[in-house]
C-alpha positions as CSV (number, residue, x, y, z in Angstrom):
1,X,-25.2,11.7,3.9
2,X,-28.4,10.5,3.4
3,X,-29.7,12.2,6.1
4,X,-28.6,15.1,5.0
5,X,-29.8,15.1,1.4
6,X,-33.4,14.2,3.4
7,X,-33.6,10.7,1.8
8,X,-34.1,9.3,5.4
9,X,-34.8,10.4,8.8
10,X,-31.9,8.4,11.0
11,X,-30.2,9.4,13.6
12,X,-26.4,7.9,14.3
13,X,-26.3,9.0,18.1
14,X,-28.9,7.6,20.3
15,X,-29.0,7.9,24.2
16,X,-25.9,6.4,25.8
17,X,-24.2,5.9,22.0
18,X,-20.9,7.0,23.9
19,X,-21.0,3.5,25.4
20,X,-19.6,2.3,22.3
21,X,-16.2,3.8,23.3
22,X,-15.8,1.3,26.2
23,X,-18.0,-1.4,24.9
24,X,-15.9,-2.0,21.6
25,X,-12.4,-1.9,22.5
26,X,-13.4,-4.2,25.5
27,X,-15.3,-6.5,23.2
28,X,-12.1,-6.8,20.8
29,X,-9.7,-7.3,23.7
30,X,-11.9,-10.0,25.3
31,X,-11.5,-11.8,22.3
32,X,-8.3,-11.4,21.3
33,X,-5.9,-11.3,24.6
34,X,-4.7,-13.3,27.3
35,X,-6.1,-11.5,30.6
36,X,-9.4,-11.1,29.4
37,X,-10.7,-10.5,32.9
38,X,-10.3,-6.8,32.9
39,X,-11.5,-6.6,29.8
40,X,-14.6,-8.2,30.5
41,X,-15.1,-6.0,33.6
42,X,-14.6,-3.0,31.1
43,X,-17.5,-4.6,28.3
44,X,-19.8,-5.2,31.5
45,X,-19.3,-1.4,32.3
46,X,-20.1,-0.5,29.4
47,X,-23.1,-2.8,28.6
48,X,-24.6,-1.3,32.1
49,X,-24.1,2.1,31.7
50,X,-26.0,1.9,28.1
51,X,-29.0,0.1,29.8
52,X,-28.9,3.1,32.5
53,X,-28.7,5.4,29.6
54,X,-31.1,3.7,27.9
55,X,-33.6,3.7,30.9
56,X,-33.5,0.2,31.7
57,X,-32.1,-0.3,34.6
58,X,-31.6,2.7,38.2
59,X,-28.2,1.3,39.6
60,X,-25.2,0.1,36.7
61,X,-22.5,0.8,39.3
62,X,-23.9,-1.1,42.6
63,X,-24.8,-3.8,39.6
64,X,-21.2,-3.8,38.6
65,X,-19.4,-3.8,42.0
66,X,-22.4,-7.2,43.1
67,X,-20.5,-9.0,40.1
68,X,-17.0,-7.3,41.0
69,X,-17.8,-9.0,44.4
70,X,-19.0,-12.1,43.2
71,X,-15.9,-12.2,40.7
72,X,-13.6,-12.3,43.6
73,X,-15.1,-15.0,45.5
74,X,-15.1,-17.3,42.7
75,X,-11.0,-16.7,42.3
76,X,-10.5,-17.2,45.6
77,X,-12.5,-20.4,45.2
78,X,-11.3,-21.9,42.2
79,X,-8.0,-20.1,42.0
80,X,-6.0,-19.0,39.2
81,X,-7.4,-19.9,35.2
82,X,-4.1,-21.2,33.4
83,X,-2.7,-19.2,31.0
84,X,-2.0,-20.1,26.9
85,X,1.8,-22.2,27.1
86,X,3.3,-20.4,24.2
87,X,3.6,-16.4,24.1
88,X,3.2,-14.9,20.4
89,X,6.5,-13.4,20.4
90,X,5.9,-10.9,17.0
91,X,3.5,-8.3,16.6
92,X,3.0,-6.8,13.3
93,X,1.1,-3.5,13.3
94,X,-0.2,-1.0,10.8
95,X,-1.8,2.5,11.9
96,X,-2.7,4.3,9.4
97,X,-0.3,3.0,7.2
98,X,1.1,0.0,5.2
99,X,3.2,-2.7,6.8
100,X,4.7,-5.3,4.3
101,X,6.6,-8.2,6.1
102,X,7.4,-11.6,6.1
103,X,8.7,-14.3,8.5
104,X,11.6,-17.2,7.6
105,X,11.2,-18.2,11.4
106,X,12.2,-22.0,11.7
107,X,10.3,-22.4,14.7
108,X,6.7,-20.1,14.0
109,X,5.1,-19.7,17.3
110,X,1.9,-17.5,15.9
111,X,2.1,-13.9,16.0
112,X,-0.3,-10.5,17.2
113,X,-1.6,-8.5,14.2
114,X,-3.4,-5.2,14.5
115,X,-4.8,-2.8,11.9
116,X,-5.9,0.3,12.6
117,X,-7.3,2.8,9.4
118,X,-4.0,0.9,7.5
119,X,-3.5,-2.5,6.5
120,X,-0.6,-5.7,7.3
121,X,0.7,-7.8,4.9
122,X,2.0,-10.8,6.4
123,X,4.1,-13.5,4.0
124,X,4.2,-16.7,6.3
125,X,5.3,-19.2,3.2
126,X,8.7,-19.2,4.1
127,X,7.9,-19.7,7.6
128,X,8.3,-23.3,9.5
129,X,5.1,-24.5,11.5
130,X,5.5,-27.8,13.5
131,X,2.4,-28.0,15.7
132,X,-0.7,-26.2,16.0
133,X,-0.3,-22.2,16.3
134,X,-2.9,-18.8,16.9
135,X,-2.3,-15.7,15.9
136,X,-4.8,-12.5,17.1
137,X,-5.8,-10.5,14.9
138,X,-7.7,-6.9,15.9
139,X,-8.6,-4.7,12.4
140,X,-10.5,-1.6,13.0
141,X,-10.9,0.2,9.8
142,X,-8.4,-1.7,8.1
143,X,-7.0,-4.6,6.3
144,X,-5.1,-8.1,6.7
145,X,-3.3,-10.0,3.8
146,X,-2.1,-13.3,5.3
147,X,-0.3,-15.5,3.0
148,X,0.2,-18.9,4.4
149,X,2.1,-22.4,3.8
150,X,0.4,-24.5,1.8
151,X,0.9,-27.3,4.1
152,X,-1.6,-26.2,6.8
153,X,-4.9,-25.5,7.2
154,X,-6.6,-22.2,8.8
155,X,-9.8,-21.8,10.9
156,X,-10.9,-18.2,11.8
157,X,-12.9,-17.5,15.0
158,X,-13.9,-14.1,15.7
159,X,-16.0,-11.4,15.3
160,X,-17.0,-9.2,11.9
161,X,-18.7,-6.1,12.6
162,X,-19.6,-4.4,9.7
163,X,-16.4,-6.4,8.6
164,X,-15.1,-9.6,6.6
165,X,-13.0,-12.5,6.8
166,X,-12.2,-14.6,3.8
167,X,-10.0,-17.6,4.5
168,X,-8.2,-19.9,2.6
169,X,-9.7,-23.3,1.2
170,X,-8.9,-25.8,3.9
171,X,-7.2,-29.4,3.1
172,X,-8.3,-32.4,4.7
173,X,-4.4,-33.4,4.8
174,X,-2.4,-30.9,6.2
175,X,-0.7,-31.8,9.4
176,X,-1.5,-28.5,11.2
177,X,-3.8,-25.6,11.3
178,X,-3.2,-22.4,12.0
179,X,-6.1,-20.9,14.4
180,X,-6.8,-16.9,14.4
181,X,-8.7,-15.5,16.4
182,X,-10.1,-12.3,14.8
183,X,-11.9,-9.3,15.5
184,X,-13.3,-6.9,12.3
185,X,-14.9,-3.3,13.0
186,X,-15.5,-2.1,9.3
187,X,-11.9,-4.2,8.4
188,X,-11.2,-7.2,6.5
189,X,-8.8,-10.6,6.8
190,X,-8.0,-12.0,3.8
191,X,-6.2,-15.7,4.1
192,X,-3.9,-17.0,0.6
């Protein structure tokens, strides 16, 4: 808009700005799932074919199959990387949309929430939490509302781009925490 009204002279698309198609959606699944190895392949992609684009380096692709190579050899060396114990076994989504819900599970496990141009709100006070849990959490142009126990606490690790994250106050007493593992693109998570 300003660029148009000739306030400033910026320009959104720069050489290889079609990167971003590949580089964010790997980024937020590197973060936020389990076989993050494929992702990470997909983020290197994309981080190599914006340097080409951006003149900095000749080759992306023999780069990229060098560390495809290299990837395989340490596998082979060091075998398998163990996986998390417990699977999330709910996933609570909103796409465009609103999704109101709450859980009365006896035996909370963590969840996957993901909000895309709509928001989730999640009521977890009714739910039972007897160890240590982690919910993901993926918000592209939209909002979480997580209402928690009061009896734990809750540590957010992620990342905000051009996004927010507003926990809850912690309590030095609680027996558990509940860990979530965030990524924001122009969204929100908002802990009560």
């Amino acid at each position: 808009m300003l660029k148009t009204l000739n306030f400033i002279d910026f320009e959104i698309f720069f050489d290889g700005w079609w990167t971003l198609f590949i580089i964010i959606p790997s980024l937020a699944d590197v973060i936020v799932n389990d076989h993050k190895i494929t992702s990470f392949n997909f983020l290197l992609l994309g981080l190599l074919l914006l340097l080409k684009s951006q003149k900095i380096i000749e080759s992306p692709i023999i780069i990229f199959i060098c560390i495809l190579i290299i990837e395989l050899g340490l596998k082979i060396i060091l075998g398998k990387s163990p996986k998390r114990t417990s699977k999330n076994s709910d996933n609570y989504i909103g796409i465009f949309g609103e999704s109101n819900s709450s859980n009365n599970d006896p035996d909370f496990q963590g969840c996957d929430i993901v909000s895309i141009f709509g928001t989730v709100k999640l009521d977890l006070t009714k739910a039972t939490i007897k160890n240590d849990i982690r919910i993901d959490s993926i918000n592209v142009f939209g909002s979480v509302y997580l209402t928690v126990p009061e009896n734990v606490n809750v540590k957010i690790n992620g990342i905000n781009i051009f996004g927010s994250s507003y926990p809850k106050k912690n309590e030095t007493n609680c027996p558990y925490t509940i860990y979530i593992e965030s990524v924001s693109v122009f969204g929100d998570i908002r802990i009560k």
